[in-house]
C-alpha positions in Angstrom: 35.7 10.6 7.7 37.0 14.2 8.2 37.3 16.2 11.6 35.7 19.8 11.5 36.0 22.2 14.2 33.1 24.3 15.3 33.5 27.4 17.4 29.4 28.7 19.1 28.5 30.4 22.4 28.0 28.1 25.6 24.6 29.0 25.5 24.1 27.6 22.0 26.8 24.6 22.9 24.4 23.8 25.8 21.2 24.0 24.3 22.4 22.2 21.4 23.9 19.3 24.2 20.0 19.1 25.9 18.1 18.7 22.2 20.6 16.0 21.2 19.7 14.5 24.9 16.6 14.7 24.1 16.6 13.4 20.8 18.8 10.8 22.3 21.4 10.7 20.1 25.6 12.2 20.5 26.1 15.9 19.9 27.9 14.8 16.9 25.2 12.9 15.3 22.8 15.6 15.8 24.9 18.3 14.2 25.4 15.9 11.6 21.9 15.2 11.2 21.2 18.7 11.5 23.8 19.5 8.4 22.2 16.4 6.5 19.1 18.0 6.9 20.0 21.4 5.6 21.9 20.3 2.3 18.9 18.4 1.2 16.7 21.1 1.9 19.3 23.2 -0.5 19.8 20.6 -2.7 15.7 20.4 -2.9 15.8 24.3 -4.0 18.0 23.7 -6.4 16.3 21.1 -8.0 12.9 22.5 -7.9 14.1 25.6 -9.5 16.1 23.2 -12.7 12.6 22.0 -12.9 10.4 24.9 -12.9 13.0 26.4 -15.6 12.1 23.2 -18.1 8.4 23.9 -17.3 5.7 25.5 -19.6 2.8 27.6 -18.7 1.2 26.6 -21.8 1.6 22.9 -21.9 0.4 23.5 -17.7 -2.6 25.1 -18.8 -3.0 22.4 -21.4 -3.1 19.7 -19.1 -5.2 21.8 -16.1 -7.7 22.4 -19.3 -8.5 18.1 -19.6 -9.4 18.0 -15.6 -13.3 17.8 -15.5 -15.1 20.4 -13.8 -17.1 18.6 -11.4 -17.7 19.0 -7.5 -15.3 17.0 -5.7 -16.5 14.0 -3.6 -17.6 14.5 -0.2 -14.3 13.0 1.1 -12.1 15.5 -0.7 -14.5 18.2 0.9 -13.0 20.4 3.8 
C-alpha cells in the first residue's frame, strides 16, 4: 500500500465525508472506490477505441446483411 495526500475545499471534504456515511463505508474506501471506478471507466475507452480501430464497416454490413427482416416478437416490441 502507498499513502497519497489529497488537498479539496471543506465543502467538498464534508460532502464527500456525508456520501461515504451514507454509503457506509470510510472516507478512504470511498475515494478509493471512487478512483477504481474512474480507471476502469478509462481503461473501458481505451479498449473500445483498440477495438473499433480492428473493426470493418464492410465485414459489419456483411454480417447486419444475414439478419432476417422480419417483425420482431411482441415481447421485443416497445
Amino acid at each position: 500500500m502507498s499513502a497519497l495526500s489529497l488537498r479539496r475545499a471543506k465543502s467538498m471534504h464534508q460532502h464527500l465525508r456525508d456520501l461515504a456515511q451514507r454509503e457506509g463505508v470510510s472516507l478512504n474506501q470511498f475515494i478509493t472506490l471512487a478512483i477504481a471506478e474512474k480507471m476502469a471507466a478509462l481503461d473501458t475507452i481505451d479498449y473500445i477505441r483498440t477495438r473499433s480501430e480492428r473493426g470493418s464497416r464492410e465485414k459489419l454490413l456483411a454480417v447486419l446483411a444475414k439478419a432476417p427482416d422480419v417483425e420482431p416478437e411482441e415481447a421485443d416490441r416497445m
